[in-house]
C-alpha positions as CSV (number, residue, x, y, z in Angstrom):
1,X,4.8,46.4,-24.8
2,X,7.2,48.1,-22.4
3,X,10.4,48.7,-22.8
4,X,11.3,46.0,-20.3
5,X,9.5,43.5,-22.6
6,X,11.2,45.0,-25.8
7,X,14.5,43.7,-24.2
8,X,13.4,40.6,-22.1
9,X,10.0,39.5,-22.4
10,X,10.0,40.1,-26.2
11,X,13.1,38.0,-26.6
12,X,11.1,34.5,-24.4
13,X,7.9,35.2,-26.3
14,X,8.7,35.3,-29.9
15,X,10.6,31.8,-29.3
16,X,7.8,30.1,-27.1
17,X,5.4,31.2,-29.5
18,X,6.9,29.6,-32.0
19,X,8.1,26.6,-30.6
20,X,4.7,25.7,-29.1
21,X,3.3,26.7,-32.7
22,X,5.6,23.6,-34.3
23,X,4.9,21.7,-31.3
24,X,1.2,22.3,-32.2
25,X,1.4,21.7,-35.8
26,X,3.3,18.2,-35.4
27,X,0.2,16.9,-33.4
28,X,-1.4,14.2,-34.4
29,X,-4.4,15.4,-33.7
30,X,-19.7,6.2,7.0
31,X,-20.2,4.4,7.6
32,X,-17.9,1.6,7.7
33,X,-18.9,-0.7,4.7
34,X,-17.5,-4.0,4.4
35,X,-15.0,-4.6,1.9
36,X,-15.7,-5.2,-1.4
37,X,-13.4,-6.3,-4.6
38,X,-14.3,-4.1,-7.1
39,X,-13.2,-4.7,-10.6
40,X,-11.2,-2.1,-12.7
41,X,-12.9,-1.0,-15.9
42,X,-10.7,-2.1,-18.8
43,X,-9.4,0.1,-21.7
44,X,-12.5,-0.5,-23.7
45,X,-15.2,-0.1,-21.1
46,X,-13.5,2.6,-18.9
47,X,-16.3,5.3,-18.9
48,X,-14.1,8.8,-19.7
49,X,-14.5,11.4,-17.3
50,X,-13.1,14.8,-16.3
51,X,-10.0,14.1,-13.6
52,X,-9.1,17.8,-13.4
53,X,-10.2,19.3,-9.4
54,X,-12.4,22.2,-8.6
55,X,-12.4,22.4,-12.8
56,X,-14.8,25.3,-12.6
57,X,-13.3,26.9,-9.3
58,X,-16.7,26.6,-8.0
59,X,-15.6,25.0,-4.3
60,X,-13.9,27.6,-1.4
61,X,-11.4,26.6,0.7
62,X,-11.4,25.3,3.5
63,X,-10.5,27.2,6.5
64,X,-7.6,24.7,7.2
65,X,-6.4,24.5,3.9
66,X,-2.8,26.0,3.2
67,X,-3.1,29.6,3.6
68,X,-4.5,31.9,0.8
69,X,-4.8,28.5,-1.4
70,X,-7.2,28.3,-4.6
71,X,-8.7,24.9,-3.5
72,X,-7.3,22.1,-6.2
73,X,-4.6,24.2,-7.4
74,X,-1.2,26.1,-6.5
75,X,-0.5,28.9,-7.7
76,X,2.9,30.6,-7.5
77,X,2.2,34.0,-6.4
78,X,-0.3,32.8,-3.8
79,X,-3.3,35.2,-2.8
80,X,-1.0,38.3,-4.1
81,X,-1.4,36.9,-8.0
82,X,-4.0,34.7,-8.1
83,X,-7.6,33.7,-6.5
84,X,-11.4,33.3,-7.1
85,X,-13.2,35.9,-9.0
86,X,-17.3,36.3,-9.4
87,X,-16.7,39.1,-12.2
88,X,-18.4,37.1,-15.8
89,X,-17.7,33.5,-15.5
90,X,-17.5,31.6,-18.3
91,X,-20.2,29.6,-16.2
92,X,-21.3,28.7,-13.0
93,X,-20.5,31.6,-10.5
94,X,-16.8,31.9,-10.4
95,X,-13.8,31.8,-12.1
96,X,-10.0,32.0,-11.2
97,X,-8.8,35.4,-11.5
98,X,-4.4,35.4,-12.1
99,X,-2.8,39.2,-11.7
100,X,0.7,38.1,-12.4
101,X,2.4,40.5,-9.2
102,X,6.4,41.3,-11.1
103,X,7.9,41.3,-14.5
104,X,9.8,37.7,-13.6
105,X,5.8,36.2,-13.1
106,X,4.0,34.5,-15.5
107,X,0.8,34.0,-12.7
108,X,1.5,30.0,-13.1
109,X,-1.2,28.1,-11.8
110,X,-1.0,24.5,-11.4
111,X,-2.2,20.8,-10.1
112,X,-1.3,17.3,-10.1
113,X,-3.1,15.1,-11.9
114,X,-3.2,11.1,-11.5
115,X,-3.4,9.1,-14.8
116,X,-2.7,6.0,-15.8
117,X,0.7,5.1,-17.7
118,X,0.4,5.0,-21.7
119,X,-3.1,6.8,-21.8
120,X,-3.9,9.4,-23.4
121,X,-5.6,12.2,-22.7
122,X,-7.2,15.2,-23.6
123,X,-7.0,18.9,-21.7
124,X,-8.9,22.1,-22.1
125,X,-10.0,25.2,-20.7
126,X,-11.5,28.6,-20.9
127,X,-9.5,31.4,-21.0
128,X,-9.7,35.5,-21.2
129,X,-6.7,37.6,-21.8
130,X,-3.4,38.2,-23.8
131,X,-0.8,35.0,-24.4
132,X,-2.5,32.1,-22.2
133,X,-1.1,28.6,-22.1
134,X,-2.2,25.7,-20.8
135,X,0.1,22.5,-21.0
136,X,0.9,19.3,-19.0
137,X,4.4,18.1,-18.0
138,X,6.1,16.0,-15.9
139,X,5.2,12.6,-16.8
140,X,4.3,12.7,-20.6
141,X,5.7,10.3,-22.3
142,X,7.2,13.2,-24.6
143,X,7.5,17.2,-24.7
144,X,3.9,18.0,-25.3
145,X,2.9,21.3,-26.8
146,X,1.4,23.9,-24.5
147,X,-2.3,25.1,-26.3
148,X,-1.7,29.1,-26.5
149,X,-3.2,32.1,-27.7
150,X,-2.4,35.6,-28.4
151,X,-5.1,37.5,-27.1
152,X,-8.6,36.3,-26.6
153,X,-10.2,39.7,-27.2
154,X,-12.1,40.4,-24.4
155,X,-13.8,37.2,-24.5
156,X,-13.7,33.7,-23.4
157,X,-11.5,31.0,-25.8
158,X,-11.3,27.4,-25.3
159,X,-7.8,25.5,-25.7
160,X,-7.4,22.2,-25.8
161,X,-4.1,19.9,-26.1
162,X,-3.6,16.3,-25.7
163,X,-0.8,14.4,-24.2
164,X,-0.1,10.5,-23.6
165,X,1.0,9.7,-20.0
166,X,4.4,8.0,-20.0
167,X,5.2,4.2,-19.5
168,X,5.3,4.0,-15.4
169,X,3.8,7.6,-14.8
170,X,0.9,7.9,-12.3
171,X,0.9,11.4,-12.6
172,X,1.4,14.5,-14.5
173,X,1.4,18.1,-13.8
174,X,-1.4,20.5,-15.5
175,X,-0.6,23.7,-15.5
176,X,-2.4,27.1,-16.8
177,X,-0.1,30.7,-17.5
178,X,0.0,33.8,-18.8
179,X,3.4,35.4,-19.8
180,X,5.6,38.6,-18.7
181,X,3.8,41.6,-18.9
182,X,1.3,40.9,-20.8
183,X,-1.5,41.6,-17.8
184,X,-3.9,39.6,-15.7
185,X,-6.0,36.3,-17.5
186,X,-8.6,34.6,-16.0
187,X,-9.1,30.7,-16.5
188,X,-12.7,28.6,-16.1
189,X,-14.2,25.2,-16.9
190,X,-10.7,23.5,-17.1
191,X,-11.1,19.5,-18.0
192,X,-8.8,16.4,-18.4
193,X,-10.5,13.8,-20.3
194,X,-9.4,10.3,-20.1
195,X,-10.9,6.8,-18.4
196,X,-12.0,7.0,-15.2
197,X,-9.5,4.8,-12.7
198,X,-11.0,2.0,-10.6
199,X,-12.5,2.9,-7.6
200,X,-10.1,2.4,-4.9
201,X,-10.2,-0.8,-2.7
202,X,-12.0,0.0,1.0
203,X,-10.5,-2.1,3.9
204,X,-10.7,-2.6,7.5
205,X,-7.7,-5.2,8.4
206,X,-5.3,-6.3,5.4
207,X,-5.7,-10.2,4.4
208,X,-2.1,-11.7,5.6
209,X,-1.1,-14.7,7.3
210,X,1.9,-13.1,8.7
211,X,1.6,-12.5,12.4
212,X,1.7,-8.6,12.2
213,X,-0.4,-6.2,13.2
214,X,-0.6,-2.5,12.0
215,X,-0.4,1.0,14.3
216,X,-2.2,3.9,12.5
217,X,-2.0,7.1,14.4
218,X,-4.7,10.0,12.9
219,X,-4.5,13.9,12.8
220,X,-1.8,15.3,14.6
221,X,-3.0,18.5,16.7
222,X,-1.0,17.0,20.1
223,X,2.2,16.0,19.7
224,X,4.4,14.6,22.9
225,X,7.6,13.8,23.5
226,X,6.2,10.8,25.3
227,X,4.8,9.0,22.6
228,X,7.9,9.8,20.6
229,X,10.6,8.4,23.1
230,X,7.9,4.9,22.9
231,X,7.7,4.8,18.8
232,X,11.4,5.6,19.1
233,X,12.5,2.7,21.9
234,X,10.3,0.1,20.3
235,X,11.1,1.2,16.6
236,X,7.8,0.9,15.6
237,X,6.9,1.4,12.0
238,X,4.3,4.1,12.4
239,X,1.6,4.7,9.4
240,X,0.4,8.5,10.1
241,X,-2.8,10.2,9.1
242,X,-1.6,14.2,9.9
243,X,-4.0,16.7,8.8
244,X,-2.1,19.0,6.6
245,X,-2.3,22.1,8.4
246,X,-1.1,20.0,11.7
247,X,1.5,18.2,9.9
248,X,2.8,21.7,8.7
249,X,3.0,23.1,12.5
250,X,5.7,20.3,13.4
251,X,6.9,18.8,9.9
252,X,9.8,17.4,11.7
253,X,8.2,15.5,14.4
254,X,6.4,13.8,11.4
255,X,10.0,13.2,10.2
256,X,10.9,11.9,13.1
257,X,8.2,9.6,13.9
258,X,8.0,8.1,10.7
259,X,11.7,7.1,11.2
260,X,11.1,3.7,11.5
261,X,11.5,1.5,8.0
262,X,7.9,0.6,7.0
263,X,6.8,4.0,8.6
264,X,4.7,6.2,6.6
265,X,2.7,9.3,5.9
266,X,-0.7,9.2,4.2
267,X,-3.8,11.2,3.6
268,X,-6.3,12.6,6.1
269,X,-8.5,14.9,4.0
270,X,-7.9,18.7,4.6
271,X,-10.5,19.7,7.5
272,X,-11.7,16.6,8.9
273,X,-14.9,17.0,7.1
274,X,-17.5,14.1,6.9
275,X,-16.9,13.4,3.3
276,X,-20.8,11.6,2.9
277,X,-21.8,15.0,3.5
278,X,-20.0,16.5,0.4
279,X,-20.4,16.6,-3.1
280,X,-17.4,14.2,-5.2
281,X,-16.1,17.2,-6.3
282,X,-15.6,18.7,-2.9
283,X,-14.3,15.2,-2.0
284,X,-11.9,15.1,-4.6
285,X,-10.7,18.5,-3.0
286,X,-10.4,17.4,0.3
287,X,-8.4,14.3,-0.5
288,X,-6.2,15.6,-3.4
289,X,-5.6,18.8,-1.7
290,X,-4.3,16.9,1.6
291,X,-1.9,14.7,-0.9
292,X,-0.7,17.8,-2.4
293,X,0.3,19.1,1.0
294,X,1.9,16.2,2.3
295,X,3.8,15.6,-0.8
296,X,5.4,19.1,-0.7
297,X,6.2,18.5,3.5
298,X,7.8,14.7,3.2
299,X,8.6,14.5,-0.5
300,X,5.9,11.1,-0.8
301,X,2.6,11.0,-2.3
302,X,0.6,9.2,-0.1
303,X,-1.6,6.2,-1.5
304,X,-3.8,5.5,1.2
305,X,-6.6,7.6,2.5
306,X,-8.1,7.3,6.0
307,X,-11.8,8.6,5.9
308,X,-12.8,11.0,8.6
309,X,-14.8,9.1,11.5
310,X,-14.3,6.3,9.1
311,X,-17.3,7.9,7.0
312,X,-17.7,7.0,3.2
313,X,-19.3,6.0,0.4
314,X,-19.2,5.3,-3.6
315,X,-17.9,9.0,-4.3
316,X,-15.3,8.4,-1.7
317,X,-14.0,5.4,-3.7
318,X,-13.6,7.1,-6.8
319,X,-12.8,10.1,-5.3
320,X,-9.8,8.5,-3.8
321,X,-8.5,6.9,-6.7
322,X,-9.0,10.2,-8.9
323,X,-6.4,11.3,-6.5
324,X,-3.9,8.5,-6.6
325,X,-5.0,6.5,-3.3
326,X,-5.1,2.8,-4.4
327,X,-7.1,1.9,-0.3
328,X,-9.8,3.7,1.8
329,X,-8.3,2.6,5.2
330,X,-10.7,2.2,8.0
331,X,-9.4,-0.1,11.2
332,X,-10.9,-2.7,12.9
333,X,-9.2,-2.0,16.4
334,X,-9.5,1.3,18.4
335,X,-6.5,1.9,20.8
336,X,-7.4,5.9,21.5
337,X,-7.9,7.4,24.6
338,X,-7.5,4.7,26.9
339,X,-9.9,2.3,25.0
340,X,-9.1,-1.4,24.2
341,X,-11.6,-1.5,21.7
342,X,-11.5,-5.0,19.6
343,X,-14.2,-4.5,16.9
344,X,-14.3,-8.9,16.3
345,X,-13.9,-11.7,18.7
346,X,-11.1,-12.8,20.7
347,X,-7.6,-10.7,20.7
348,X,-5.8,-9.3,17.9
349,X,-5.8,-11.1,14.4
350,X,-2.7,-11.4,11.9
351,X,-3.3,-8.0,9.4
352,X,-5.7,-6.0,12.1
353,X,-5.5,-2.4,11.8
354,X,-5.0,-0.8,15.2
355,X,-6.6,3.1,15.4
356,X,-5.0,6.0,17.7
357,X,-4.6,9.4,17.5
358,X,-1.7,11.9,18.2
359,X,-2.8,12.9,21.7
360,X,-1.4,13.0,25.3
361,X,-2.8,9.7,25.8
362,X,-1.1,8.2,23.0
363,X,2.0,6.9,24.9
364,X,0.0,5.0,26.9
365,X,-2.1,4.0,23.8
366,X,1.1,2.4,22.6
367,X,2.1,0.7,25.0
368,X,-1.5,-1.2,25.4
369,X,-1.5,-1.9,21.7
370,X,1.8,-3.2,21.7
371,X,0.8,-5.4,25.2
372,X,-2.1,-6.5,23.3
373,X,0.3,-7.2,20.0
374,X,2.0,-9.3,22.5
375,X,-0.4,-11.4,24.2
376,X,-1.9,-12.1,20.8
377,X,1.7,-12.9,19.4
378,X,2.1,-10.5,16.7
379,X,4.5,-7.4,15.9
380,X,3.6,-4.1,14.6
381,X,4.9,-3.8,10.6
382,X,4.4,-1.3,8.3
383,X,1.4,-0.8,6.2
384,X,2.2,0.3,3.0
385,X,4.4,-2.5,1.7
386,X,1.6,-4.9,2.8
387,X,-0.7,-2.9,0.5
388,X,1.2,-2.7,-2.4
């Protein structure tokens, strides 16, 4: 060790080491389908699965995710400490690669995972290098102890914890480090094992008798002052569906916008990708990424996910849910672009979901939607309370 380490590493690993090592010993042990209920698995018939994203850092990021990102993950040195490596996986092709940059870094990398309160569950992963941990915080119902190990020797080692999700928690935070000084560690083939949530619910309108309608507004590349001044003179409670990288540009617009009470923020995918077209892990990517994103912007996990060109399918469902949305939100009105587009009979209908898009139409798109609101005598309301 280096002198450095002798004086301030040495003094934080000795006492982690052995605090995680009583910790350790005190274990015991598109298409628009129509919408359909779907009933969630219980306790006993729950199927387990591995919740963990991009566990085997197999999937590349997208060209619109955040800048120099390891796709499912956030890593606190960004691209400088830590990214994908093709140099002896421990399978598959890649593996993540962590050079922790300064003597303050420990090359933390971590992601959010959703679980369901009182649950337990079980993590692991593959590691190469001196003093790895890999540990879960954040909404355990207790201090969980980090799995650890000295020095893997060259090779690959497998650590495993466990760790019961607290009453009320929906998520917790996995993470995977190494410690100061002690060089770069690579990480593969990471799991979370636990009972699979219930697909989320898909929907078109919301079922409500009240006489509301609800404006959606999707991506988030043109942003006028127009439409602004409208959502702002009418206070309508906006529900919007930014693309991360968009939202990002103008995070205070967002703000703004979403001003209204019953105004939200929720989940758009990453790049706009087709999601039939993808695997369910790349899915899971795409939507957990994006809630990652706009969590760290606005400071709310979203809980609803709008599908690109309203495309999905089974893996979408669970892919969602995986990720904490409880609705796959498609619309049954489009508003965008100058259209008028009623996708039933008649006029507007008590709980239809009204589709736009953040363009330089969309003032105008607003003020049609709310003229047809009008005629049909309903009022825009916000979304996410109704789907609660």
């Amino acid at each position: 060790m280096s002198t450095r380490l002798s004086t301030l590493g040495a003094g934080r690993l000795p006492a982690l080491a052995a605090s995680a090592g009583l910790l350790v010993a005190g274990l015991a042990g598109p298409a628009v389908a129509a919408p359909a209920a779907v009933a969630a698995p219980t306790a006993a018939t729950a199927a387990t699965v591995n919740l963990a994203t991009n566990p085997g850092f197999e999937i590349p990021a997208s060209s619109l995710a955040d800048w120099g990102s390891v796709p499912g993950w956030r890593c606190s040195g960004g691209p400088a400490e830590a990214a994908l490596t093709t140099a002896a996986p421990h399978s598959g092709t890649s593996a993540l690669a962590v050079t922790p940059a300064g003597d303050e870094s420990t090359g933390e990398c971590v992601q959010t995972v959703s679980v369901q309160p009182g649950t337990t569950y079980t993590a692991s992963a593959w590691v190469r290098g001196k003093f790895v941990f890999l540990g879960a915080t954040g909404g355990t119902d207790r201090p969980t102890a980090p799995a650890w190990t000295e020095s893997t020797n060259g090779g690959w080692q497998k650590l495993t914890t466990r760790f019961t999700a607290a009453a009320g928690a929906t998520t917790v935070k996995l993470s995977v480090h190494g410690w100061y000084q002690q060089g770069p560690f690579a990480v593969d083939d990471v799991r979370v094992d636990g009972p699979a949530p219930a697909p989320a619910t898909a929907a078109a309108s919301v079922p409500t008798s009240d006489k509301v309608v609800f404006f959606t507004v999707d991506d988030g590349w043109q942003t006028t002052p127009e439409a602004e001044q409208v959502i702002a003179a009418n206070k309508l409670p906006i529900t919007a569906f930014p693309l991360p990288m968009a939202a990002a540009n103008n995070p205070d617009y967002f703000r703004r916008v979403t001003a209204a009470p019953g105004s939200s923020i929720q989940d758009h995918s990453v790049s706009h990708t087709d999601l039939t077209t993808l695997s369910p892990a790349e899915q899971q990517v795409e939507i957990c990424d994006a809630r990652d994103s706009l969590t760290r912007l606005f400071g709310t996990a979203p809980t609803v996910f709008r599908p690109p060109y309203f495309a999905w399918n089974a893996d979408t469902l669970q892919a969602a849910a995986n990720c904490g949305m409880r609705t796959v939100l498609t619309a049954d009105a489009d508003f965008s672009w100058g259209a008028s587009n009623i996708w039933h009979e008649g006029t507007l209908s008590p709980g239809d979901v009204v589709l736009m898009h953040w363009t330089d139409t969309l003032a105008d798109d607003l003020r049609r939607a709310l003229a047809a609101a009008e005629v049909a005598g309903l009022k825009p309301a916000g979304l996410a309370s109704y789907l609660r």
